[in-house]
Each structure stands twice: as C-alpha cells, then as structure tokens.
C-alpha positions in Angstrom: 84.2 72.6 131.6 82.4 69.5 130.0 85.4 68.5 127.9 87.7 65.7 129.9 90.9 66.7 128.2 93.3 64.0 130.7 92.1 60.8 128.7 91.8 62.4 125.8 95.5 63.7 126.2 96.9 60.7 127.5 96.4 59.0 123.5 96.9 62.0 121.6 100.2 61.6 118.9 102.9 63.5 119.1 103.2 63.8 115.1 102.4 66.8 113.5 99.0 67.8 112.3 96.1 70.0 112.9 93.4 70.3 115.6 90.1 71.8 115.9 87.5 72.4 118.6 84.2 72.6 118.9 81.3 73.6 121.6 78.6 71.4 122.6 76.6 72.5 119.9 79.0 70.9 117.0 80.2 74.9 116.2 83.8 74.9 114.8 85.6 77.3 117.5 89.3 77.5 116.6 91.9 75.4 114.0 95.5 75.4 115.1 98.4 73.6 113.7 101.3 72.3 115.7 104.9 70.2 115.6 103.9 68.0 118.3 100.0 67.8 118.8 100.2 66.1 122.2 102.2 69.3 123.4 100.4 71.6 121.6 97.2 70.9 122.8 98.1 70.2 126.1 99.1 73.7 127.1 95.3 75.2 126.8 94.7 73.0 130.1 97.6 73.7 131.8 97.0 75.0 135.6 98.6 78.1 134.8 99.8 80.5 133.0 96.7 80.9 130.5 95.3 84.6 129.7 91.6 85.1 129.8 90.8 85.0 125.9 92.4 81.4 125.8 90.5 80.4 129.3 87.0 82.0 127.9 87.6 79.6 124.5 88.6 76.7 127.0 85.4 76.9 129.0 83.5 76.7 125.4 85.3 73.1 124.1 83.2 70.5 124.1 85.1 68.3 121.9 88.2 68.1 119.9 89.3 66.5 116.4 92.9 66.0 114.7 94.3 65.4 111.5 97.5 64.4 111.4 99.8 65.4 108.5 103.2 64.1 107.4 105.1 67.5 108.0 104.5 70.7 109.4 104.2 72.8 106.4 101.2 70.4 105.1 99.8 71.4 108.7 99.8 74.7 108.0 98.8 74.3 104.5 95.7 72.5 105.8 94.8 75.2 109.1 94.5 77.6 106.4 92.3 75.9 104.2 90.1 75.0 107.1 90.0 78.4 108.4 88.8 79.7 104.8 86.2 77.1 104.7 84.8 77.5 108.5 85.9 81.0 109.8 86.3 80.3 113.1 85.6 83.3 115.6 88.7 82.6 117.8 91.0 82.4 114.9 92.7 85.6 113.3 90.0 86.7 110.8 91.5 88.1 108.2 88.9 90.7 106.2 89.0 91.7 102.2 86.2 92.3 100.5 88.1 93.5 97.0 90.1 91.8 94.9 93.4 93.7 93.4 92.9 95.4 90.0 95.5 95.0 87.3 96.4 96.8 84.0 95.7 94.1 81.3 97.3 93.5 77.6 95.2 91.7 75.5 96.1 89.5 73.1 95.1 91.4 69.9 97.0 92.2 67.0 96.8 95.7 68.1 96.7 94.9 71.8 95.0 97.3 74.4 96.1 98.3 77.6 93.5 98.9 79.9 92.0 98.3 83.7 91.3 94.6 85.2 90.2 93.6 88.4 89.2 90.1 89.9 89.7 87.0 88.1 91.9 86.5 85.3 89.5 85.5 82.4 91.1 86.7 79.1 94.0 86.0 77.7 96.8 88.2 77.4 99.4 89.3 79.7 98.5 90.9 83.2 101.0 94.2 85.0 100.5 94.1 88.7 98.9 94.0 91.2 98.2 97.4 92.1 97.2 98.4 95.5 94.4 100.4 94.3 92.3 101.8 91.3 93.8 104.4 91.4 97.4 103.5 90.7 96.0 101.7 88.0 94.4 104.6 86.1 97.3 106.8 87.1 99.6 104.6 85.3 97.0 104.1 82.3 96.8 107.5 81.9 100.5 108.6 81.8 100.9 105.5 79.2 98.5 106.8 77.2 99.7 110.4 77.0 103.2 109.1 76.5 102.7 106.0 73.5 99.3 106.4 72.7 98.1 103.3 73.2 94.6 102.0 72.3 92.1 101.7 75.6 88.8 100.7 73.5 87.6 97.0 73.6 87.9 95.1 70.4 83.7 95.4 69.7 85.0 99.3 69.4 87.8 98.8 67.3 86.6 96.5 65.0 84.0 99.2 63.7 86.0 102.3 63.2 85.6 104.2 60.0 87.5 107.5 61.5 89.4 108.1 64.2 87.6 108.6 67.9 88.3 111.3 70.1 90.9 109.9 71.9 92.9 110.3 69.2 92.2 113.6 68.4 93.6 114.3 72.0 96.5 112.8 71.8 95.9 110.2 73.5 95.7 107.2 70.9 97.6 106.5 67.8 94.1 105.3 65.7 95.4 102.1 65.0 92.1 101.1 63.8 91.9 103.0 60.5 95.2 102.2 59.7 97.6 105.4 60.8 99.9 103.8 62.2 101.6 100.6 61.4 101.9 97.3 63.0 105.7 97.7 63.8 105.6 101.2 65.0 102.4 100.4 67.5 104.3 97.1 68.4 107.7 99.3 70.0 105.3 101.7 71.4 103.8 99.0 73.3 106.8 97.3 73.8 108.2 100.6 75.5 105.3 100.4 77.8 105.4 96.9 78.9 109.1 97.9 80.0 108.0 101.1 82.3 105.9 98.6 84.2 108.0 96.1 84.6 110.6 98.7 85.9 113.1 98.9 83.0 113.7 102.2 83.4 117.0 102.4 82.1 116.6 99.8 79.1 113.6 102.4 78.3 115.2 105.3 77.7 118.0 103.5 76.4 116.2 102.2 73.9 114.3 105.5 73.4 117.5 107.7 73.0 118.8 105.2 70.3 115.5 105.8 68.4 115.4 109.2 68.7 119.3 109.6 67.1 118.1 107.1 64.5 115.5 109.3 63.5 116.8 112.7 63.4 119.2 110.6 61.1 117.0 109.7 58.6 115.8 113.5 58.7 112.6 112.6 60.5 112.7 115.6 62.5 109.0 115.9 63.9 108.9 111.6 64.8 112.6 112.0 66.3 111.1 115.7 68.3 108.0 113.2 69.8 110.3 110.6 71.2 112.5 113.4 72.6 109.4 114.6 74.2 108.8 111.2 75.7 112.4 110.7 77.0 112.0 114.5 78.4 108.6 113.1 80.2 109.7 109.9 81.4 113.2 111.6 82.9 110.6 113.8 85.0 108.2 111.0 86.0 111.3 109.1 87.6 112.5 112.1 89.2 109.6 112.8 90.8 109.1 108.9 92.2 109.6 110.0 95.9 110.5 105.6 96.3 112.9 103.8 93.8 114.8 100.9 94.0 116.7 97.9 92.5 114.9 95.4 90.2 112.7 93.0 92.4 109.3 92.0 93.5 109.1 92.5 97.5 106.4 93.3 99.7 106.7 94.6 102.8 104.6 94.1 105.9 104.9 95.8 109.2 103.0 95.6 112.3 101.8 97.6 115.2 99.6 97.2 118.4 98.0 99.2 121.0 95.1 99.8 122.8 93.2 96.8 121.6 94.0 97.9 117.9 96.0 96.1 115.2 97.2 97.4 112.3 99.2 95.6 109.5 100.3 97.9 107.0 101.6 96.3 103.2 103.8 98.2 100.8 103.7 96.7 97.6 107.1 96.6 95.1 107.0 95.1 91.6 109.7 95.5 89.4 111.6 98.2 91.5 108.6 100.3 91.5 106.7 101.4 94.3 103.1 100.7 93.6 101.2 102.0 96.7 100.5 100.7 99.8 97.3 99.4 102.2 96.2 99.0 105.8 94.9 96.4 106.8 92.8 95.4 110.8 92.8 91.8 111.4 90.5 90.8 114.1 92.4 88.8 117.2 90.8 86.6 120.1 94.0 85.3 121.6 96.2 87.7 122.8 99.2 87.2 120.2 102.0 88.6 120.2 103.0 91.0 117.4 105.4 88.0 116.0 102.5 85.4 116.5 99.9 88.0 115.1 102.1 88.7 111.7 103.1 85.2 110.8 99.5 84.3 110.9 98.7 87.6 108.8 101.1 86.2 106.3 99.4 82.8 106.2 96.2 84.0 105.7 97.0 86.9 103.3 98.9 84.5 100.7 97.5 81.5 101.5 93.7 82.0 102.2 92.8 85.1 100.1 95.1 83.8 97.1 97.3 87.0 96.5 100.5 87.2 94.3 103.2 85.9 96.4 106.7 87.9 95.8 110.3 86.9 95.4 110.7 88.7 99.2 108.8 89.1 101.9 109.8 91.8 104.1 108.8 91.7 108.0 109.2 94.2 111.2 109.8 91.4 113.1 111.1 87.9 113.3 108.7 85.7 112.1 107.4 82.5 114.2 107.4 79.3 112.3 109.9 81.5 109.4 110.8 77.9 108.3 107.3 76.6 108.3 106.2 79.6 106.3 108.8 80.3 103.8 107.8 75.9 103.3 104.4 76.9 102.6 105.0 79.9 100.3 107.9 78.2 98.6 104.9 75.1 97.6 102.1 77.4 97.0 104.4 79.5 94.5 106.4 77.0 93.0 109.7 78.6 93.8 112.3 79.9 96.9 110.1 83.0 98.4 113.0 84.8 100.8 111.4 86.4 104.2 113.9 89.3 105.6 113.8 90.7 108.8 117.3 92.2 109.4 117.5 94.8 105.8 119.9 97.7 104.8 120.0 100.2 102.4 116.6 100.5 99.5 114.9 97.9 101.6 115.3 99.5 104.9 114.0 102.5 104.1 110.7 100.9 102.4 110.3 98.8 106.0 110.9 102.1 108.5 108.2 103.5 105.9 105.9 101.0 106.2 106.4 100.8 110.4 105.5 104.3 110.3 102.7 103.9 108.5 101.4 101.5 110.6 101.3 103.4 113.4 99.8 106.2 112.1 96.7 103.7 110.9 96.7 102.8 114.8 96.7 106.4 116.1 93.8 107.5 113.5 92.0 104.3 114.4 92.3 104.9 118.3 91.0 108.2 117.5 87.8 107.0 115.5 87.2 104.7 117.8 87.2 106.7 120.3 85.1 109.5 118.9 82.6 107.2 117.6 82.0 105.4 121.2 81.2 109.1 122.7 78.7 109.7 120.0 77.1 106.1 120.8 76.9 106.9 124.4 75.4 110.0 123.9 73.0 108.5 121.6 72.6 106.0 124.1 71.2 108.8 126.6 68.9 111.1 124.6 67.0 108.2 123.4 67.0 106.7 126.8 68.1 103.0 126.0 68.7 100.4 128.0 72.2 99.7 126.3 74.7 101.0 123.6 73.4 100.1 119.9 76.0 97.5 118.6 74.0 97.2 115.4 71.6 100.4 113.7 69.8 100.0 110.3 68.9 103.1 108.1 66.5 103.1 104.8 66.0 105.9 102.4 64.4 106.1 99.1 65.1 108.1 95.9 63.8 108.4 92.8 63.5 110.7 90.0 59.8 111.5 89.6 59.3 108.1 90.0 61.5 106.6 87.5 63.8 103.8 88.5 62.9 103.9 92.4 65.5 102.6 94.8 65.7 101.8 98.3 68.9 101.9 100.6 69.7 100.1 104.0 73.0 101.0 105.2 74.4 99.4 108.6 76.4 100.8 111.3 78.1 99.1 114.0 80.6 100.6 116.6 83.4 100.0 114.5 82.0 102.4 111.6 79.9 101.3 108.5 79.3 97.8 107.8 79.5 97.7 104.1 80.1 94.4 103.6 75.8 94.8 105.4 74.5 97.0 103.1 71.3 96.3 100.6 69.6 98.3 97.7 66.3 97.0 96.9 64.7 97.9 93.2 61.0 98.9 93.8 58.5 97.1 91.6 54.8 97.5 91.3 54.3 100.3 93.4 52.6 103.6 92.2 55.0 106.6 90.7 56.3 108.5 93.0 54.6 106.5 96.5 57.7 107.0 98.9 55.0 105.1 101.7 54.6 102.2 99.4 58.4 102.1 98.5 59.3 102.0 102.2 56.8 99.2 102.8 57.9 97.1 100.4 61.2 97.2 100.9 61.3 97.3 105.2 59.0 94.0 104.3 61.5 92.6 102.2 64.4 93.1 104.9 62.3 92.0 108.0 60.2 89.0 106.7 63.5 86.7 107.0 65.1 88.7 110.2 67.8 86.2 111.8 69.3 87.2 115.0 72.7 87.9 114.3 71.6 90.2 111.6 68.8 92.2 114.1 69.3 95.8 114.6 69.5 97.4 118.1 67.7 100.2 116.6 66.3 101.5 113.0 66.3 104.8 111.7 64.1 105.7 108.7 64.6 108.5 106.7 61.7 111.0 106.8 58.9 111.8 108.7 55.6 110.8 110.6 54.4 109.1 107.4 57.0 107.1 106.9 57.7 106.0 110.6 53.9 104.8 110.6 54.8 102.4 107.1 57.7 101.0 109.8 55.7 100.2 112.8 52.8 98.9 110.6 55.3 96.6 108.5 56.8 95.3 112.2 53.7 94.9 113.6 52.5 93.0 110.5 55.7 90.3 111.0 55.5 90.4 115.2 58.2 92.0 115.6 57.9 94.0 118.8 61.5 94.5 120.1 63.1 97.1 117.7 62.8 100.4 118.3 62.0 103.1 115.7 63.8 106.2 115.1 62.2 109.3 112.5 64.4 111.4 110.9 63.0 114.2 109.4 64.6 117.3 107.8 62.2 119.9 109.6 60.8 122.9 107.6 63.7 124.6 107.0 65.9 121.5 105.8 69.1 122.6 106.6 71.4 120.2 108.2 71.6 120.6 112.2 68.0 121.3 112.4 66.3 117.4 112.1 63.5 116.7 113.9 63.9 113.3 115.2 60.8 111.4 116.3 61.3 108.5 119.0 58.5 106.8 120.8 55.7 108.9 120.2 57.9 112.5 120.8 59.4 114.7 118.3 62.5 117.0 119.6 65.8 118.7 118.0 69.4 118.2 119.4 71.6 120.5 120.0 73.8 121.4 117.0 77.1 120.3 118.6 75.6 117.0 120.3 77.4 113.9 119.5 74.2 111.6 118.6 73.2 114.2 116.0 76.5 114.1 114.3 76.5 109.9 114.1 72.4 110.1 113.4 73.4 112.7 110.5 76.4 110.5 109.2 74.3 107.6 109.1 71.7 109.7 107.3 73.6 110.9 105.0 75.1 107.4 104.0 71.4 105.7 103.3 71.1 109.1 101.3 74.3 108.9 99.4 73.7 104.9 98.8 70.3 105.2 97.7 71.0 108.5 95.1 74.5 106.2 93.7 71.5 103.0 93.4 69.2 105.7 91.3 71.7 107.1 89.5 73.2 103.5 88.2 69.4 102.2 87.8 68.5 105.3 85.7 71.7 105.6 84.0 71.3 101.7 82.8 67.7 102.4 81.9 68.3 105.2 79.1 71.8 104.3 78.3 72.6 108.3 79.3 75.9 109.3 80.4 76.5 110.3 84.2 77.3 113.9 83.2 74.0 114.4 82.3 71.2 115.9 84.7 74.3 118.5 86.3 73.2 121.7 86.6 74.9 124.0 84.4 76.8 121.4 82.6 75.0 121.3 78.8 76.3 119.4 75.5 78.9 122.2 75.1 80.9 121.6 78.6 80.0 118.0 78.4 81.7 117.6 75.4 84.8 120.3 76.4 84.9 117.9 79.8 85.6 114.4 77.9 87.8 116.1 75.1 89.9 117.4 78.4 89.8 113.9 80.3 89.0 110.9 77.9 85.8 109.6 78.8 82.9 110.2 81.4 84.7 107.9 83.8 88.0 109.8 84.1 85.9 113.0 85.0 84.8 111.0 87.7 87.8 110.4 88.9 89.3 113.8 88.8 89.8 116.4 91.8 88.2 119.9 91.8 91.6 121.3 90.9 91.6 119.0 87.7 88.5 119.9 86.9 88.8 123.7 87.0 90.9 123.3 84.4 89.2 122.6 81.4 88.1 125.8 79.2 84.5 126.9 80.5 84.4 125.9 83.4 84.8 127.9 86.7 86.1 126.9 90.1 83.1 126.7 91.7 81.1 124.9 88.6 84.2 122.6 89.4 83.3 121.9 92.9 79.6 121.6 91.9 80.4 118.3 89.2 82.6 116.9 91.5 79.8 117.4 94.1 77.0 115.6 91.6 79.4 113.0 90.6 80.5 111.8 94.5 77.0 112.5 96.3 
C-alpha cells in the first residue's frame, strides 16, 4: 500500500465533512461522508475486521482529500453532488437512463391534456409523475373517453374549420369551432384535474349534483351523459385493485441475494396507485441492506432530481434517518416523513412492494444464470481463450436503398447494453451497396476504438461478403486483436439453421445449443434496431404514417384502425386482443400489425 495513512490520521479533524480517495494515477475512487472524519476514515486501515471489497479499494489509495462541512446533512448534500459529478466505481452507482413522463395542462384558454416527459418547459400545470408511459396514456385515454378533452397542440387548434376525427369518436368536445362553450369545457376539465389528484369523492360528488341539476332543467340527454360518466368512474374505482387515503408516498423496499440487489419503488400520488419500477444499483462495498437503501434514497432524490413525496416508506430502518430526512427536508423545502414501522393502507403497499422485490431478484438470478451458460458455451464452440464480457453486432437495412441505416447493438453478461448502442445514417454510398454500408459504418465505429469500449468479439450480420468488408476495415486501422464472427441465414433462412463463419470455417449449431440462442438474440436485436432506425428515417423522409407499408392493411383498415384508436400512435400501443377488435380486421391480421409495428 503506497498511501501512509498514520501521519496523515494523526491531523485529520474530527468535524464533519466529506472525504475522497484517489489512486496513484489522480482517478477519483470513492466519496464518503461522515460525523467524525478522523473516525470515519480511520476504520479502512484498521488491522481487522475489513471485508475484501473494502481491502481491494484500500490497496488502490494513493491519496486522500477532505472538505469539511458545518453539519452532517451539508455532508451528505455535498457526497452526492460529488458522486453525480465524478461517478466513482466503488460508490453505489445508481443507473436511469429515462426521465419520468407526466400528463401536462397547458395553459390555453381551452387547455389540453396530453403526454410530457423530461424537462418542464411549458407553462401550465404538470399531473404526476408516472412510473411509466404507459400509465400515462392509460389515464389520457380514459380522460378522454370520459370529458372529452382536447389532445391536439395549439398549431392544430388554431386552424380548425370542422371538427377532427377525434370528435367524431367521441373522444373530443371540438372546442375549436365553437361547440362547446368556455364554461362547460372549463368543469369538464376541472372534473379531470380532480380524478388525478385523487378527489374521487369530491368528483362524483360534484358530478351527481350536476346530473340532478340537469335532469331539472329538462336536459335529459346532457343530465343521461354525466350519468354515464358517474356509471364509468364508479367502475374504474372499483376495479383499482390499490386505494388509499389522500397522500403522496413512495414506497421503497429492498432485497439481496446471491450477488443481486433489487430495490423496488411503488409510486402514490394523491391516494392513487400509479405503478411501480425495479430498480439494480450496482454495490462495491458489501452494504448491508440498511446501508445499501439509505444510499439508494440519497442518490434517487438527490442525484437524479426526482419528485420527493410527503412520505417515504422503507423495509427497513434507515441509517443516517436523521441525516436523510435533513437532506430531503432542504432539497424539498418542507418536513418529508420516512416510515418504517406502518399499519393499515400503508402496510399493505410496503408487503407489496417487498414482494415485488424479491420476485425482481429471483427473475434476475434466473437470467443471470441462463445467460452465463449460453456465454460459456459460446465460449467453447468458438474455442476462446476467455468468456466475452463485451460483443458488438452490426446489421443494415434499407428499403431499396432509400434511407439506409446501420445498427451496432452491445451485449455484455448482464444483458443488452442500451445505454451502448449506435445507428449510423449511410451517406454517399451507392443504392442498395450493403458492402459499402458495412464499411462505412464498421469504419466509423473503429477509427476512434478506446479500450474500455473494445469488444471481446464482433458479430456481423451476413455472410462471406460482409465478413471480408470487417477484416479489411480492421486491417485498414491495425487492429489485429478482435475476432470476427459471420452470421449468415443459410439457404433456407429459417431461424435455427445460421451458418456461422469463425476463423476461416463455416459450421451450424445444434438447434438447442446455448451459443446459438444468445448469437440469435443478439442477431435479432442489431435486426430489430436497425429496421426501427429505417423505419423512423423513412417515415421522417416522406412524412408517411407508420401504418403504411403493412401488408394487407390499405386506406380502408387504415382509416377503420385510427377511427377505432385515435391516432397512429395509439395503435402502436395496443395488444393483439385490442386490435382484433376493430371492424375488418381478423385475429391473425391482428397479430401481423402488431408484428410490423414492434419488429
């Protein structure tokens, strides 16, 4: 160890603060916070008692810095921050890649209601979050079924001469040529904002009142429409499988085994039960479940900025609670309550969420166990020296050479690394030249190859042809150390029967061989990446909607299919029972758009 820690021990404070460590090469290894620094940071070079994650980052530490702070929330205010700026591999690394979508009110004079997601930019009023889209358009398209609210964007609006056919479905008042007035619109989106802020009760309070007000005034079909809403909004509720009291609550539970860590957030706004997520954080340090959570909770709130509740609901007893609840309490701007011990409602969301948690272990164990026997036995047909930790597939597609795309999807032994992934537009290559595609884009991914990003092995769609355009473009930027795997679909091109070419041989696998299965998956994910690429580039091209080019879907069913669901998007994100139910179209013709539209 090249770090003397007695002298620099001996004049350490004893205030609280944080302290980082770095390797002899100035790398930032690990932030940590602490009460008493000298303490602190005097137990990783104790004799004993150390467990060999924290010895293997002690044998890295070449130096050490502090800041000291005047309390200990303002220390753990500033570990996060640091840890956001610097990522340090031997801290908690807590992963999202998405950002929470919403359902946004503009500010209008006939406000819309429709989807948001990422930063709040216009002005208006924001409903969430929501776990996931597709809370969001579940709830969109209930309120519009149910009030007929506008979903169009003002450009839209603004240029109406007759009413769209959203209206003609039932799904819009027309607003913008005048059928409904200001007031009326303003309680039907009034009646709205209450559902999602979990009035329920005020709701159909408020509803009944205004149905027995206009039967009164002999308004028998308006007072028959509101009865139909009340009659729809009494089955929605019964239905919701979680309800509770008035109150914005998350609810976080964790479980460990094997190596695997799942922390699993249900997600309460306004008594409502949004949804729910999983999430993996990555740990170095051997924490213990208590350790591991509180500094889930840090990072989740305090590093990826998400709404903090009124209550934070725990499986276990938080450590630092005090410091914690501090930090919350600042970042929010009022009291944020974290439970442990709860009864009744809250209770049952938390043994919900524990069990939900260790399902998301037990299906992760199983994947990860799965996908290490297909790596091993990839391991050994291709004869390797060692287990792939990183593989790189490319694929092109085109449609007769309009709007040519190139995928690379990654792979790693956790699964796909999407975060990895790359579409490359091909320009200045002839029609329909899949060889110069594949050269320009394999030279656009290699000419700036760093190490960390090097694949242990890289597959290429197709056959002879294009394994040659691979070798020649490594050869051409001397690199001689990854190897080369063909995938070709044979003669027959039916799935099972590849011919994979490795080193100069061409052979077939077994059908039920493990390496097949992961070199089909990862096939089939360059495939699927490189059609959706296309499909977008095409699509943006002629300004043509995604329901065109399906076979046996023509103007007729197209326009049957978004008279059913809205809009092209919705269709997209129906199920094949959904589907099957608009007039025309068949069961299988079903399963063959929801095929074109997910490939």
């Amino acid at each position: 160890m090249s770090f003397d820690a007695k002298p620099f021990l001996k004049s350490l404070s004893q205030k609280p603060g944080v302290y980082r460590m770095y390797d002899s090469e100035g790398i930032l290894l690990y932030v940590g916070k602490a009460k008493n620094l000298k303490k602190r940071v005097s137990s990783y070079f104790s004799a004993s008692g150390l467990n060999t994650k924290t010895m293997a980052l002690v044998s890295r530490i070449d130096s050490i810095e502090v800041s000291i702070t005047g309390s200990e929330t303002e220390a753990l205010l500033l570990e996060q921050n640091l840890i956001k700026q610097n990522k340090p591999p031997y801290n908690i690394l807590l992963k999202d890649d998405k950002s929470y979508p919403y359902i946004y009110r503009s500010s209008h004079e006939f406000p819309l209601l429709g989807y948001a997601r990422g930063k709040k930019f216009k002005t208006g009023q924001y409903f969430g979050p929501f776990p996931n889209s597709y809370a969001v358009r579940e709830s969109l398209n209930f309120l519009q079924k149910i009030f007929r609210l506008r979903n169009c964007e003002d450009s839209y609006f603004n240029n109406r001469s007759r009413p769209c056919l959203q209206h003609q479905i039932g799904r819009c008042s027309a607003p913008c040529v005048g059928l409904i007035s200001k007031q009326d619109y303003a309680a039907d989106l009034s009646h709205a904002e209450m559902f999602l802020q979990g009035k329920n009760q005020d709701l159909m309070n408020d509803l009944n009142a205004s149905m027995e007000a206009l039967a009164g005034d002999l308004k028998f079909e308006e007072a028959a429409r509101v009865r139909d809403q009340v009659q729809y909004l009494r089955r929605v509720q019964e239905s919701q499988s979680i309800d509770a009291q008035q109150g914005n609550v998350d609810v976080m539970a964790i479980y460990q085994a094997k190596g695997i860590c799942a922390v699993h957030v249900a997600s309460v706004r306004h008594g409502r039960m949004l949804g729910s997520r999983s999430y993996y954080p990555k740990f170095q340090m051997d924490e213990s479940s208590e350790q591991a959570l509180a500094a889930f909770i840090s990072q989740f709130y305090l590093v990826l900025s998400r709404e903090i509740p009124d209550e934070v609901i725990t499986s276990h007893e938080l450590q630092d609670r005090t410091v914690i609840q501090s930090a919350l309490k600042e970042q929010k701007g009022k009291q944020v309550k974290l439970a442990h011990s709860v009864r009744s409602e809250r209770l049952g969301w938390l043994q919900l969420a524990i069990s939900n948690a260790e399902e998301a272990v037990r299906l992760k164990q199983q994947d990860k166990l799965h996908i290490m026997s297909q790596y091993q036995d990839l391991k050994t047909v291709l004869q390797l020296d060692d287990i792939p930790t990183r593989m790189e597939c490319f694929d092109i597609s085109h449609s007769h050479g309009e709007a040519t795309v190139a995928s690379c999807v990654v792979f790693n032994q956790d699964g796909p690394m999407k975060s990895d992934y790359r579409k490359f537009n091909i320009e200045g290559e002839v029609a329909g030249d899949d060889y110069g595609a594949m050269h320009q884009a394999l030279s656009r991914r290699f000419k700036k190859l760093t190490d960390d990003k090097k694949p242990d092995l890289l597959l290429i769609d197709g056959g002879k042809g294009q394994l040659n355009i691979a070798h020649d473009v490594l050869a051409q930027l001397n690199i001689t150390d990854i190897p080369v795997l063909g995938v070709s679909k044979g003669t027959t091109r039916k799935a099972g029967m590849e011919i994979l070419i490795f080193q100069g041989r061409s052979f077939n696998l077994d059908l039920s061989s493990p390496a097949l299965h992961l070199i089909q998956q990862i096939r089939d994910e360059s495939h699927r990446f490189a059609i959706t690429g296309h499909r977008a580039r095409r699509a943006k091209a002629r300004g043509r909607s995604i329901l065109e080019g399906i076979a046996g879907i023509g103007p007729k069913r197209r326009k049957e299919l978004i008279r059913f669901f809205g809009d092209a998007g919705q269709v997209k994100s129906a199920n094949v029972d959904e589907i099957a139910k608009v007039p025309g179209i068949s069961r299988q013709l079903a399963q063959d758009i929801y095929d074109a539209l997910h490939e």
